[in-house]
N, C-alpha and C positions, 0 to 999 in steps of 0.2 A: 278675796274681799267680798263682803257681801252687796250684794246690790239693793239701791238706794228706793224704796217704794215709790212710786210717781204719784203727782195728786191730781183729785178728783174735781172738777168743776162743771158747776152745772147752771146753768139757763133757766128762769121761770118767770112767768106771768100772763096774764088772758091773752085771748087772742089779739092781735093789733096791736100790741103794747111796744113792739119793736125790735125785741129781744134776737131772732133769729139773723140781721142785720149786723150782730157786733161780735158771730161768733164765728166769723171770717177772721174778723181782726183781732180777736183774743190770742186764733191758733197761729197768725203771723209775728202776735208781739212775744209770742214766747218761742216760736221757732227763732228768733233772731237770738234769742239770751240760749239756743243752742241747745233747747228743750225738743224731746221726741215729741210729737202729737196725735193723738187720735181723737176725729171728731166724730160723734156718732150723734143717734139722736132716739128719741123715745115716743110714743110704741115704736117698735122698728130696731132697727142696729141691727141684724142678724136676719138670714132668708126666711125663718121662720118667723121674726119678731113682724117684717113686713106683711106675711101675709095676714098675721093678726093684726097688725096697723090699718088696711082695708076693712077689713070686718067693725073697727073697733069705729075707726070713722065715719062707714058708712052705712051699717046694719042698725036698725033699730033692737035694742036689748034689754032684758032685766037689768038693774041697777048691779045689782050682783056679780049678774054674768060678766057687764063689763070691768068689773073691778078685777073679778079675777081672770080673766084676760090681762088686763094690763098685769097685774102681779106675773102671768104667767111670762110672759114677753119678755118681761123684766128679772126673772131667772134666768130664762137661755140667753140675755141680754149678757148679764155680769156672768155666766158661766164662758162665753166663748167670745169677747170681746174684752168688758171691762176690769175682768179681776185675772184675766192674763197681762192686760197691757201695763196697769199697773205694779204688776210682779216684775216686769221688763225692766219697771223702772220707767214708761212712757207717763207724759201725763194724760188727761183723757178729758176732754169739753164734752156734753151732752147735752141737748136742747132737749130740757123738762128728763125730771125721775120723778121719787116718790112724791116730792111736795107737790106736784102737779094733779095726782093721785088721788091728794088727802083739799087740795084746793076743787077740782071736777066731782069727784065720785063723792066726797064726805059733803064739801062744802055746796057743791051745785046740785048733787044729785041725792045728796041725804041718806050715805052712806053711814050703817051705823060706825062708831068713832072705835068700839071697839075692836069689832071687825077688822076693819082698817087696820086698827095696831098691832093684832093680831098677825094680821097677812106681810107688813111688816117688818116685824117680828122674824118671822117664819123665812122670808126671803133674803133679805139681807141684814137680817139683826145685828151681825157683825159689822156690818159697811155705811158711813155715810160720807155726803160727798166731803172734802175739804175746805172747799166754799161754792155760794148759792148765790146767783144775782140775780135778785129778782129785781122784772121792771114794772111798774107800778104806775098805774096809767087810768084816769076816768075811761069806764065803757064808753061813754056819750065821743070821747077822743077816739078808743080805740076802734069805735062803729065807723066812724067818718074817713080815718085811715083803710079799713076795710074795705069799703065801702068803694074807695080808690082801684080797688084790684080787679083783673079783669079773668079769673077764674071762679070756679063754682065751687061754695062753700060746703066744706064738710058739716056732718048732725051737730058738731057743738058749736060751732061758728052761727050756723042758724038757730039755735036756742034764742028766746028774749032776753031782753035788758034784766028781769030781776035773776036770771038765773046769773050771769057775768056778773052779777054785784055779789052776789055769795060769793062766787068762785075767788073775785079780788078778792072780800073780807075774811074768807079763809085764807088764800096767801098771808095776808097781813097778818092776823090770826096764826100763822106757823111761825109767821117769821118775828114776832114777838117771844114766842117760848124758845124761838130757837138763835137769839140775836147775835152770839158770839160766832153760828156758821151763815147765816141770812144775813146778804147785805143788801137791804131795800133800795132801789135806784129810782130815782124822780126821771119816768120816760116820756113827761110832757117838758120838756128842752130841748134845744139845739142840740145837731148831732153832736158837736165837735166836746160839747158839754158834759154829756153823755158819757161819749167813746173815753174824756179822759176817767170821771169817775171809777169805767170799768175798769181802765187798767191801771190806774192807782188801787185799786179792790184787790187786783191779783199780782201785783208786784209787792201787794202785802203778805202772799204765802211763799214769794219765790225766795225761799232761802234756802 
């Protein structure tokens, strides 16, 4: 019998927005319904993706360069992680892929659009996630939550305010062309609010 493809889920929205908080409880609500999980996360997943995750957050770079850094990451990412586990049959949580990509690099950092689709294209043209929760949050919220934390911010974290208003309006912006896999989440409410949206979001693919 052949086995069954596992699906892809993924995490998005600016920083502070809350998102990396609910993907503890994504990978427990579906390990109970007896689902494999693998949680990884983006730049990063892989020895290699990490050491470009360092670079990527902490080096100052061409617009370009870091674009195709992340593209790059994001090849040996789905090459040695995501497009095994889902051949397994596992399903796979990721914190942030492309739309994260086309929200920083196109939308913050004014990466040309083609480019982008281009690279893409090229990388995983065949692959998108199965579904996308993005959490969607004012900067002026997400700064003050931040703001809360007592480690030191990586280059995009300290960008200004007008850069994080692109990067949201590009989310928004993806997830309008793309509404049938984007499910926008309202991340200025109570957690318990929150937490059930997400998993009403993904008890809509578990079938």
């Amino acid at each position: 019998m052949m086995q069954m493809r596992g699906k892809f889920i993924t995490f998005e929205g600016i920083d502070g927005a809350g998102k990396s908080s609910h993907i503890a409880g994504v990978c427990s609500f579906l390990a109970a319904r007896g689902i494999a999980v693998v949680s990884t996360r983006e730049p990063g997943g892989t020895p290699l993706g990490e050491k470009l995750r360092e670079l990527l957050l902490n080096e100052p770079m061409h617009l370009e360069t870091e674009a195709l850094l992340m593209f790059a990451a994001r090849r040996e990412h789905l090459d040695q992680v995501i497009e095994p586990a889902l051949a397994r049959g596992d399903w796979v949580v990721c914190d942030r892929f492309t739309d994260a990509t086309y929200a920083y690099q196109h939308g913050g950092r004014g990466l040309d659009r083609n480019k982008f689709a281009d690279l893409e294209r090229w990388v995983h043209g065949h692959l998108q996630p199965d579904l996308t929760l993005l959490f969607d949050l004012p900067f002026a919220v997400a700064r003050e939550r931040i703001a809360l934390q007592t480690r030191e911010l990586d280059r995009f974290e300290q960008e200004r305010a007008d850069f994080h208003e692109r990067v949201r309006q590009a989310y928004l912006e993806r997830a309008a062309a793309a509404s049938q896999r984007i499910h926008v989440i309202d991340a200025n409410q109570p957690l318990q609010n929150i937490k059930k949206l997400v998993e009403d979001a993904v008890a809509s693919i578990c079938k």
